[in-house]
C-alpha positions, 0 to 999 in steps of 0.5 A: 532474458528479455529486460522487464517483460515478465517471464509468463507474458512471454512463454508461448509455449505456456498458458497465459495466466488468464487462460490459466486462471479461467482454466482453475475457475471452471475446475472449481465450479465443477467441485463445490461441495461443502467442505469438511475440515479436518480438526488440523484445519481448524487449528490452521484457521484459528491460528491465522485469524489469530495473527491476522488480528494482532497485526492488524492493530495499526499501520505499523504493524501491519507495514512490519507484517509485510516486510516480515513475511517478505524477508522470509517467503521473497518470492511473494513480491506483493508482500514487499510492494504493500510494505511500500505503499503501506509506509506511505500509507503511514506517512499520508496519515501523520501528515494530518497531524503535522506541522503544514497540513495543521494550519490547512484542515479542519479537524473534521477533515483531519479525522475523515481522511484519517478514516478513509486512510486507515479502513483501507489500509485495515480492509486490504491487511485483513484480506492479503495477510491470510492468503499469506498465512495460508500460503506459509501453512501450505509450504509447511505441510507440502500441500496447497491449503488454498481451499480454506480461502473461503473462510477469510472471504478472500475472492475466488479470483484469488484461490485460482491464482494461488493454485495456478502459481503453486503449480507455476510459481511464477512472482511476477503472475502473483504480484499482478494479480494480487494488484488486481484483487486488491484494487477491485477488493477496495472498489465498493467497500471504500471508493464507492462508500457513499460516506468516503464519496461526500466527506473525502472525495467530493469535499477534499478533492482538490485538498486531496490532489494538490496538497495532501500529496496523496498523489506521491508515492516514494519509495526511499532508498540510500545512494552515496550516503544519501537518500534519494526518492523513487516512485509514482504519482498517481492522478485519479484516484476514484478511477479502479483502472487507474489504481491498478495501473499505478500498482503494476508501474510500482512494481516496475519501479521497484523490481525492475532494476536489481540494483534499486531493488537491493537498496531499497531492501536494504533501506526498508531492514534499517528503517523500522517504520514509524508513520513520521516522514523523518524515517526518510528524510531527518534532516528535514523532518522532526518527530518534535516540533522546532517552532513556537506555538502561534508563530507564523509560518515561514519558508524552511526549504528550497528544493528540499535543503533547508533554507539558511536558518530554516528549521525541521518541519514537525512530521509526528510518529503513527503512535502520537498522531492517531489511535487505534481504530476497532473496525466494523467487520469487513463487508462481505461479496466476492469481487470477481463475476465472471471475467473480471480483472482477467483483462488486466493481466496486460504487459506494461510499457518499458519505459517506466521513469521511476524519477519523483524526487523533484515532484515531491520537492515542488509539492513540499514547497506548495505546502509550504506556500499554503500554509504561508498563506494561512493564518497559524494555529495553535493546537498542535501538540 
């Protein structure tokens, strides 16, 4: 086998998943037709609105619903990268409420970004966990129940590939195009959302970049008793091709080397997520605050050790930083026109560097720096 290319872009005798894809779409425009469901199929769809729903109170939640179903059904890696990139999701969240970004936000701006946080975290959960619902329901039954995508407004692009990998399950396949969805699924319900564009993008965008750490994403796993950060950064994020790059470079890291893989598992089962980055990193994050009120700020860390004398940064948990959010429905359309997204299924280069551990240190310490910089608040719980 060769190393890191994916078994479907190197199987000449097999379609390409394009081909394959483009093959699955025609086939569906052929057959539209009302469809009928059988009472069992109502049952079906009720019960996965239903689940969807529960799981999708809060970040939490829904990073647990991910790792659920991955533990169960592993040949589906997306559900293992969106737990992930779910986590940090999370942790993105509660650094809004924690001890550095607190002396550098307003709290107009802690709760914008909170809010554009949260409604794609929410939008992505409420559009991927039914085709896994689905996908399960299928198993159970031995037959493919992909037709009821529709019901969920999931993208056609979707229902094609589903069927193409239940005939070919082939993860790596699934995984990029799940990338690909739900990147393209986000474009005009959040990216291109006139409020996100002037309250996040145009008045945080350097906030966003330099200091929210945004740009980081890690993937933490334990190495010789200790916890080492692999990931990628990521540097424009209004860009779509970006973004799906970024996803395809994710899954490299972390499904390419096995031994990585297992540790980060194994890393992700002992590790209930809680939104504070003190899952990660205890000894230098605290769910408490160690600091006196109005105190100002002085330097903890040097290359992410604390300093002599230095004390824990408070990183809060998802449940004492922010409420539950009741979203506005999901707004409608299909993504996918025509050929779409089918360009994306391209091969990623070999030489993926996985390392981010002495980035993520340097942006802790310009944290650091910033919040030295600015006069301390008081208002932290």
């Amino acid at each position: 086998m060769e190393e890191g290319i994916p078994i479907f872009l190197r199987k000449k005798q097999e379609k390409s998943p394009m081909d394959a894809i483009k093959e699955e779409l025609k086939k569906r425009k052929k057959v539209q037709k009302a469809v009928n469901l059988s009472e069992e199929e109502k049952k079906i769809l009720q019960q996965i609105k239903r689940e969807t729903q529960e799981w999708n109170k809060n970040n939490v939640t829904r990073t647990k619903a991910y790792l659920d179903f991955y533990r169960q059904y592993p040949e589906v890696h997306w559900a293992f990268l969106g737990h992930m990139v779910s986590r940090n999701g999370g942790w993105n969240m509660t650094d809004l409420k924690g001890e550095l970004l607190s002396r550098l936000l307003s709290d107009k701006e802690k709760q914008s970004f909170f809010s554009f946080l949260e409604r794609g975290n929410w939008l992505i959960f409420q559009d991927a966990y039914p085709q896994f619902l689905i996908y399960r329901e299928s198993l159970k039954r031995n037959r493919p129940l992909f037709f009821l995508f529709p019901f969920f407004n999931i993208s056609v692009f979707m229902e094609a590939t589903w069927n193409c990998f239940w005939r070919n399950p082939q993860s790596n396949f699934l995984t990029i195009a799940l990338i690909i969805n739900e990147q393209s699924y986000l474009e005009k319900r959040v990216i291109q959302n006139h409020s996100y564009k002037h309250d996040v993008f145009q008045k945080l965008e350097f906030k966003l970049q330099e200091l929210l750490s945004l740009n980081h994403i890690l993937f933490p796993y334990k190495k010789g008793g200790a916890t080492l950060l692999r990931g990628q950064t990521l540097y424009h994020f209004e860009s779509l091709h970006e973004r799906i790059l970024l996803g395809k470079r994710l899954y490299a890291v972390l499904f390419r080397n096995k031994d990585v893989l297992a540790l980060t598992e194994q890393w992700a089962n002992r590790h209930p997520h809680t939104g504070s980055r003190k899952d990660y990193w205890p000894n230098i994050f605290n769910v408490i605050h160690e600091g006196l009120p109005g105190e100002k700020y002085q330097f903890q860390l040097k290359s992410c050790k604390l300093r002599p004398g230095g004390r824990r940064i408070f990183s809060p948990t998802l449940e004492h930083a922010w409420e539950n959010v009741r979203h506005a429905e999901a707004e409608k359309g299909d993504w996918f026109d025509h050929d779409n997204g089918l360009n994306d299924f391209n091969e990623l280069e070999d030489n993926i560097n996985g390392e981010i551990q002495d980035a993520y240190c340097q942006t802790l310490e310009r944290l650091e720096l910033a919040a030295l910089a600015k006069k301390a608040v008081t208002n932290w719980h």
